[in-house]
TORLUMMI-277514 format. One record per residue (C-alpha): residue in three letters; residue number from 1; y, x, z. Coordinates in nm, 4 decimals. Each point is the difference from the previous one (the first is absolute). Example, Ala and Ser with C-alpha at 12.3 -4.5 7.8 and 13.67 -1.06 7.14 Angstrom:
<nodes>
  residuo  num        py        px        pz
      ALA    1   -0.4500    1.2300    0.7800
      SER    2    0.3440    0.1370   -0.0660
</nodes>
This chain:
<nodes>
  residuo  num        py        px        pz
      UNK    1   -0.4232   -3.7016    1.7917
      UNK    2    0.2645    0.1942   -0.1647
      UNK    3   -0.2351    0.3689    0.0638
      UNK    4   -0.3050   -0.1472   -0.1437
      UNK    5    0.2540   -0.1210   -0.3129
      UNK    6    0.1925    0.3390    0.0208
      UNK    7   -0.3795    0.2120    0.0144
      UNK    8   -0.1595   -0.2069   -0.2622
      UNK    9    0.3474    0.0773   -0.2476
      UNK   10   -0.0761    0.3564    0.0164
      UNK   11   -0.3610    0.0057   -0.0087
      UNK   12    0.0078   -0.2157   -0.3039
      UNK   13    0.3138    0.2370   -0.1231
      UNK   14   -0.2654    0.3292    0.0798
      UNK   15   -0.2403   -0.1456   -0.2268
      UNK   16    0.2053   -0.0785   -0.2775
      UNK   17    0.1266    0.3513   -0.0376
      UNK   18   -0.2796    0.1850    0.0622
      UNK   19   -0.2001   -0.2159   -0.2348
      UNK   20    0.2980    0.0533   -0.2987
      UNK   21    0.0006    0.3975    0.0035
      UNK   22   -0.0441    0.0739   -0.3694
      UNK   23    0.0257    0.3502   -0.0070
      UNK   24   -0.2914    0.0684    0.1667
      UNK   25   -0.3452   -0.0093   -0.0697
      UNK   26   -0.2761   -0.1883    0.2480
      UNK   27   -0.1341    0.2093    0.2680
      UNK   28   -0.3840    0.0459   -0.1283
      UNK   29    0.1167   -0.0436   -0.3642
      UNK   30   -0.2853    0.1750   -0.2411
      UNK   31   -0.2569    0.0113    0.2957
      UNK   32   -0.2631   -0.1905    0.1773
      UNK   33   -0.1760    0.0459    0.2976
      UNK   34   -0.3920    0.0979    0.0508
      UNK   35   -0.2406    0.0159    0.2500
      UNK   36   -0.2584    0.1745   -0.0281
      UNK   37   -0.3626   -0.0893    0.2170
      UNK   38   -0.3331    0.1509    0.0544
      UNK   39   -0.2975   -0.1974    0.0370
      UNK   40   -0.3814    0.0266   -0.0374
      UNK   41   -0.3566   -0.1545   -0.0771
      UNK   42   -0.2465    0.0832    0.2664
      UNK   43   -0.2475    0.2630   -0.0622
      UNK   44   -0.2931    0.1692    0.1560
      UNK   45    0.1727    0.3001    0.1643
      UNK   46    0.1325    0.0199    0.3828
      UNK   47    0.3633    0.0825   -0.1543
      UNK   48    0.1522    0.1087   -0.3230
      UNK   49    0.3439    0.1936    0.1127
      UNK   50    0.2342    0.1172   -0.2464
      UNK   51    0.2818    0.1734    0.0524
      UNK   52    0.3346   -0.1649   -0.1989
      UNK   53    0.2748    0.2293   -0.0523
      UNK   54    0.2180   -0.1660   -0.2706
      UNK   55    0.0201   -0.3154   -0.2610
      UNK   56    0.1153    0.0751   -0.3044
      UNK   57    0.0824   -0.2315   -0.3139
      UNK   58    0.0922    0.0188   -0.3591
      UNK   59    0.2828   -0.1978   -0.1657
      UNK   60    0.0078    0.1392   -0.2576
      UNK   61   -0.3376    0.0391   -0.2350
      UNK   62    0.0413    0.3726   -0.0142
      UNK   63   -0.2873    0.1709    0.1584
      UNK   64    0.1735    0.3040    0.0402
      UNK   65    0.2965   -0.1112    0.1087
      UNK   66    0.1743   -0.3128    0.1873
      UNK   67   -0.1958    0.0185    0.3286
      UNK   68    0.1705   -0.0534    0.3323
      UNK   69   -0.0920   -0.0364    0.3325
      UNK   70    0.0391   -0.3413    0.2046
      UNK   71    0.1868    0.0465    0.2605
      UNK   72   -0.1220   -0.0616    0.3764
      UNK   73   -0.3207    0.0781   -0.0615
      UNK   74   -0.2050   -0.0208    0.3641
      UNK   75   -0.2327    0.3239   -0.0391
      UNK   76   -0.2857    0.0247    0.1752
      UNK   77   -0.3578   -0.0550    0.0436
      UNK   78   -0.1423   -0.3214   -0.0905
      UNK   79   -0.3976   -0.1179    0.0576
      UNK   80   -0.0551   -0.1733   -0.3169
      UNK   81   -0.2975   -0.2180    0.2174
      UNK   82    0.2778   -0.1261    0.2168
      UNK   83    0.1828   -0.1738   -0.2147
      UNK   84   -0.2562   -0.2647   -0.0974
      UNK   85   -0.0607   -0.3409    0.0316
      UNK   86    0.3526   -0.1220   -0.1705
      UNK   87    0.1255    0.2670    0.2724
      UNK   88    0.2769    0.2629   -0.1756
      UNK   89    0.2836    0.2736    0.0826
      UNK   90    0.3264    0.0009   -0.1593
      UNK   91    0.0477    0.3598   -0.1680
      UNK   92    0.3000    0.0233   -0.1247
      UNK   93    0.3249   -0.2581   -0.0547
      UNK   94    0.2560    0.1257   -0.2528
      UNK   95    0.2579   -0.1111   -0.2046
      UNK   96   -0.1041    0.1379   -0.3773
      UNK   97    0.1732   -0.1142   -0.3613
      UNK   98   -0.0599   -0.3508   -0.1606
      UNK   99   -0.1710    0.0354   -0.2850
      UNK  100   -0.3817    0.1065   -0.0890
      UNK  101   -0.2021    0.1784    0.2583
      UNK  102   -0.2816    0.2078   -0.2109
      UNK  103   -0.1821    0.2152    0.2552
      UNK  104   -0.0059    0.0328    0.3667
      UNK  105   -0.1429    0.3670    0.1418
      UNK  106   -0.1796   -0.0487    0.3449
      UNK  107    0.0919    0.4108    0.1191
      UNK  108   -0.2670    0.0946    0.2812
      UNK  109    0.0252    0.3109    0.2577
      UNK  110   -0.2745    0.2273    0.1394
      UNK  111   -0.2312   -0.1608    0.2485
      UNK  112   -0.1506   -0.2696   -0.1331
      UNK  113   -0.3456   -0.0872    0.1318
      UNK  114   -0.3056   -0.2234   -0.0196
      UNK  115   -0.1731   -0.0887    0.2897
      UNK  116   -0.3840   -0.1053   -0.0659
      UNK  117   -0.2448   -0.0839    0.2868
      UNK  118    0.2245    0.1505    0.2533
      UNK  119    0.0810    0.3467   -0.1575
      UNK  120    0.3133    0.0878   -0.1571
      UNK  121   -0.0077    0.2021   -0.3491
      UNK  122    0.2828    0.0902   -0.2204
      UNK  123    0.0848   -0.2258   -0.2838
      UNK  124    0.0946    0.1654   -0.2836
      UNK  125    0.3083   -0.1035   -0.2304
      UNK  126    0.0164    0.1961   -0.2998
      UNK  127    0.3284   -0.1320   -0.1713
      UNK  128    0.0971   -0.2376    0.2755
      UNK  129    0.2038    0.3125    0.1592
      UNK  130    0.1820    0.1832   -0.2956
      UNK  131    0.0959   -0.3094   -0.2320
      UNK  132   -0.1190   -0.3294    0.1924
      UNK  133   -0.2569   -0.2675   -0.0518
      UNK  134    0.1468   -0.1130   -0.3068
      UNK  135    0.0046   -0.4018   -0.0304
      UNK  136    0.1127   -0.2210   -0.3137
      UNK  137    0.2456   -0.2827    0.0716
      UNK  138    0.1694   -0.1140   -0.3240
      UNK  139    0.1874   -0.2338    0.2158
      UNK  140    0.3423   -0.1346   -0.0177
      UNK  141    0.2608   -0.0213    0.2857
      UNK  142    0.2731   -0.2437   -0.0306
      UNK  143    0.3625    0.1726    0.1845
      UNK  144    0.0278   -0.1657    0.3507
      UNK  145   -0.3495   -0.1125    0.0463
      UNK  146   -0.2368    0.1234    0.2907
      UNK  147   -0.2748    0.0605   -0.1592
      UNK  148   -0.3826    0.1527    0.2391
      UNK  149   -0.2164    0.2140   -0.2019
      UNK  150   -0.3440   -0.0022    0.1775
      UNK  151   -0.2736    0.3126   -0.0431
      UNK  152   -0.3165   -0.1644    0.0551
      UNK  153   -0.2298    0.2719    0.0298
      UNK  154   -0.3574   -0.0303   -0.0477
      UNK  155   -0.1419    0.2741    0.2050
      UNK  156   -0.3840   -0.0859   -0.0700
      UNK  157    0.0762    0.0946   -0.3055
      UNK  158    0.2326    0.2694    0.0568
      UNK  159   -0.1864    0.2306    0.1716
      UNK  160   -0.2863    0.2378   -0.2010
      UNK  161   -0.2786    0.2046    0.1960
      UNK  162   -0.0296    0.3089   -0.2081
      UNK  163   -0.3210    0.1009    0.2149
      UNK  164   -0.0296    0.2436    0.2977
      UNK  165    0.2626   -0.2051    0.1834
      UNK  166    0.2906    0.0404   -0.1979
      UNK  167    0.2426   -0.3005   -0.1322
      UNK  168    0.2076   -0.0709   -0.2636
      UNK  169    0.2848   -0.2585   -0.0068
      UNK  170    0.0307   -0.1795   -0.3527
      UNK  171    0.1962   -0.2691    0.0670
      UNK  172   -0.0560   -0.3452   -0.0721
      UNK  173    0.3701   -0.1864    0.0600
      UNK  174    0.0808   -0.3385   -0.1322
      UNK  175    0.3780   -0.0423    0.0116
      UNK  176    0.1684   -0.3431    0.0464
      UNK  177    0.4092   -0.0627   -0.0782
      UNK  178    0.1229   -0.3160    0.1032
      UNK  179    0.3237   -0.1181    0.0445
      UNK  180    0.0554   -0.1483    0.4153
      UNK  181    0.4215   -0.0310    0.0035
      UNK  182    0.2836   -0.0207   -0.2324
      UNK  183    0.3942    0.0042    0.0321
      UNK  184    0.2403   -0.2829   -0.0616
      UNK  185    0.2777    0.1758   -0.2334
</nodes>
């Protein structure tokens, strides 16, 4: 009886002075967390593949400036036409500054590719590989919140046919921030 007295004494001692450090600010102070997922409306193609290389956002409002890339980005190819059907793939999770979010760039590699009636052609991205499918947010994030941002692409009406068999990708995202978790301070 006297150990389980004895342990609870210092356990309750532990979390008295770790809770009463005043000198030091909260881990996570000034950030929250964000996940980032990739999801799709179905469409008449056999796949949609794009080739995600980085996520980018804006906290600041400066176009020029303030951009940073979320760290653990999963880069790869993704088949836009799997990921319908409430079905999606988790991009990126990050830890980024509270504050506003303005703009989230979607960076995409070489490679991409449409697949229509069994043959593959290329799909071309004309800014989506220097600067980034560009996306509005104009979103708030509150400091240790977890907050997932989901792309919802919209490949039907993504994808242009510019004749003799050649496509275009103009994307068509809708982006959704909600809040899913919090921290007790």
């Amino acid at each position: 009886m006297k150990t389980h007295t004895f342990l609870f004494a210092a356990f309750a001692a532990l979390l008295f002075f770790t809770g009463c450090s005043k000198n030091e600010e909260p881990e996570g102070a000034g950030t929250a967390r964000i996940q980032v997922y990739l999801t799709d409306d179905p469409a008449s193609y056999d796949a949609v593949n794009i080739n995600v290389q980085d996520i980018m956002i804006n906290v600041t409002g400066d176009d020029d400036k303030g951009w940073q890339s979320l760290g653990n980005v999963r880069r790869g190819m993704y088949d836009l036409l799997e990921l319908v059907n409430d079905k999606d793939t988790i991009l990126a999770d990050a830890v980024i500054p509270s504050g506003r979010i303005h703009q989230l760039r979607l960076v995409l590699g070489d490679g991409n590719t449409i697949v229509v009636d069994g043959e593959t052609f290329p799909l071309s991205t004309p800014s989506a590989q220097q600067s980034g499918l560009k996306l509005n947010i104009q979103q708030d994030v509150e400091e240790g919140v977890l907050y997932k941002l989901t792309l919802d692409f919209e490949a039907s009406k993504s994808i242009v046919e510019t004749g003799n068999q050649k496509y275009i990708l103009k994307p068509v995202i809708r982006t959704t921030l909600e809040s899913v978790g919090g921290s007790i301070k």
